[in-house]
C-alpha positions in Angstrom: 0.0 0.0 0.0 2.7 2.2 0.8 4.3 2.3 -2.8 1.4 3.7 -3.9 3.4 7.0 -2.6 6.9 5.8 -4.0 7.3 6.9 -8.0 7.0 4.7 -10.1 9.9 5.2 -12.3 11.8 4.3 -9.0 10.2 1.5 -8.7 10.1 0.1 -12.2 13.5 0.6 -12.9 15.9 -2.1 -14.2 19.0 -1.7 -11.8 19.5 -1.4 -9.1 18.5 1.7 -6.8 20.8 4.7 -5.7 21.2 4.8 -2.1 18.8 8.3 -2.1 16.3 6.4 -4.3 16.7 3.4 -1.6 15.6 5.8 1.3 12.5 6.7 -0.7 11.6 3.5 -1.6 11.8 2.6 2.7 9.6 4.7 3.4 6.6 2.3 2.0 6.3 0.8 5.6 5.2 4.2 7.5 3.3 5.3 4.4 1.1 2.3 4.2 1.1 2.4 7.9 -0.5 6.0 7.7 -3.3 4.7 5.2 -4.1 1.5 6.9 -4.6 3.4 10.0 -7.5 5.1 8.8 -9.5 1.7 7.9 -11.5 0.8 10.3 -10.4 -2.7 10.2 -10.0 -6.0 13.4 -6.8 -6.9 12.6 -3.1 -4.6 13.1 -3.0 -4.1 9.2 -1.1 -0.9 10.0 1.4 -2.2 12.6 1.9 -5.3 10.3 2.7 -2.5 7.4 4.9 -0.1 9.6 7.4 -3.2 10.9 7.0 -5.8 8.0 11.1 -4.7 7.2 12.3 -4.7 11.1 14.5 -7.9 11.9 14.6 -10.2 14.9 18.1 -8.5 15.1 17.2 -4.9 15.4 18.9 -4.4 11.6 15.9 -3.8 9.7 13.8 -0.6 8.9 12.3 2.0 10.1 12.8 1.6 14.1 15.0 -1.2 14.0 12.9 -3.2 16.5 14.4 -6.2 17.9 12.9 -9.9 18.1 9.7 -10.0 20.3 9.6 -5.7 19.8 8.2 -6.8 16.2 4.5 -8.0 16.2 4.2 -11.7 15.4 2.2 -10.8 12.6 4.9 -8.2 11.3 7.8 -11.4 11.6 5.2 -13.8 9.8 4.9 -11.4 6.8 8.6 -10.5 7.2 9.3 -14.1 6.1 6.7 -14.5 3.3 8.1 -10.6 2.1 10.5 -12.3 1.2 10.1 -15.9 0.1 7.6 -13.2 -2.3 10.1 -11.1 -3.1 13.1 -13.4 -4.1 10.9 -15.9 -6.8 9.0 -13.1 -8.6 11.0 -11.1 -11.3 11.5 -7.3 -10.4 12.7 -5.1 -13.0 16.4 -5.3 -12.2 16.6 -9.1 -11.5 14.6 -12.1 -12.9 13.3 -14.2 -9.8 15.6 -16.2 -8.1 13.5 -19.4 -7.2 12.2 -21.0 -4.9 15.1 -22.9 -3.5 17.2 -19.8 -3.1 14.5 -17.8 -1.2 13.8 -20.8 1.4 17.3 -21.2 1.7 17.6 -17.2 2.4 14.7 -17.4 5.2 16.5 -20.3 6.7 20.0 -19.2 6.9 18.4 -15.7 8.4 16.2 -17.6 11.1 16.8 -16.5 14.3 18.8 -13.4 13.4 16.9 -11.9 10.8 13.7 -13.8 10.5 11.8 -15.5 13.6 12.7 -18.8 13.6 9.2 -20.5 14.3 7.8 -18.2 11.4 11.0 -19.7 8.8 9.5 -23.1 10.3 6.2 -22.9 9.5 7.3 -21.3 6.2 9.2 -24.4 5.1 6.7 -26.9 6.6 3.9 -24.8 4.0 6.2 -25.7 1.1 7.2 -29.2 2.3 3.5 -30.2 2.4 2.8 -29.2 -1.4 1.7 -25.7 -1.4 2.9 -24.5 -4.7 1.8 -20.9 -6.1 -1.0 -20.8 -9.0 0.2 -19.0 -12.1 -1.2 -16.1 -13.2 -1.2 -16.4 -17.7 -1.2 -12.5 -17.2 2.5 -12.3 -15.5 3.9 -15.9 -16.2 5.9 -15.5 -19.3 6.1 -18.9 -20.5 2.1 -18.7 -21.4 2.7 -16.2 -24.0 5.4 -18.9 -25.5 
């Protein structure tokens, strides 16, 4: 929600970002924050948005929370950010797979990532969850 606010030529470009551009783009946790804070919704959607980028280790963005600091929601969507984020293609990298993004979460639980959230992460993917493909955005349709 919160890149609604970032440009879109910052976030559609193929390389990677300038440190300033990087700043901006950071800011998409306290922007969506501010928007989902004005639904009137059941569920911390904005505190989910405002630490989905803080790590168990305090190294993450923007208050650098540490471990149980970060709402468990926040550390669950920490690890599917990005599990997300490493298979799909973004304009300056194809998607790395699978394999590398579990392996990422796993080597990072515990100092990064929560550890019970990389669990129940794997254990999702062990038991056969696979992603439905989309003809729109999976290339190998229009082949």
């Amino acid at each position: 929600v919160g890149k609604t606010a970032i440009p879109s030529e910052i976030l559609t470009r193929p390389r990677q970002l300038s440190a300033i551009e990087y700043e901006m783009v950071k800011h998409h946790t306290t922007i969506g924050s501010d928007i989902l804070s004005r639904a009137s919704l059941p569920w911390p959607i904005a505190e989910v948005a405002a630490q989905h980028h803080e790590r168990v280790n305090g190294s993450g963005y923007p208050l650098g929370l540490k471990g149980a600091d970060i709402s468990l929601p926040a550390r669950i969507i920490a690890v599917a950010d990005v599990v997300e984020a490493m298979i799909n293609h973004r304009p300056y990298r194809p998607g790395l797979g699978l394999e590398l993004a579990l392996a990422e979460v796993t080597q990072g639980a515990g100092v990064l990532y929560d550890p019970d959230a990389v669990t129940s992460c794997l254990a999702v993917f062990e038991s056969g969850f696979t992603f439905a493909t989309n003809d729109i955005f999976d290339a190998s349709a229009a082949e």
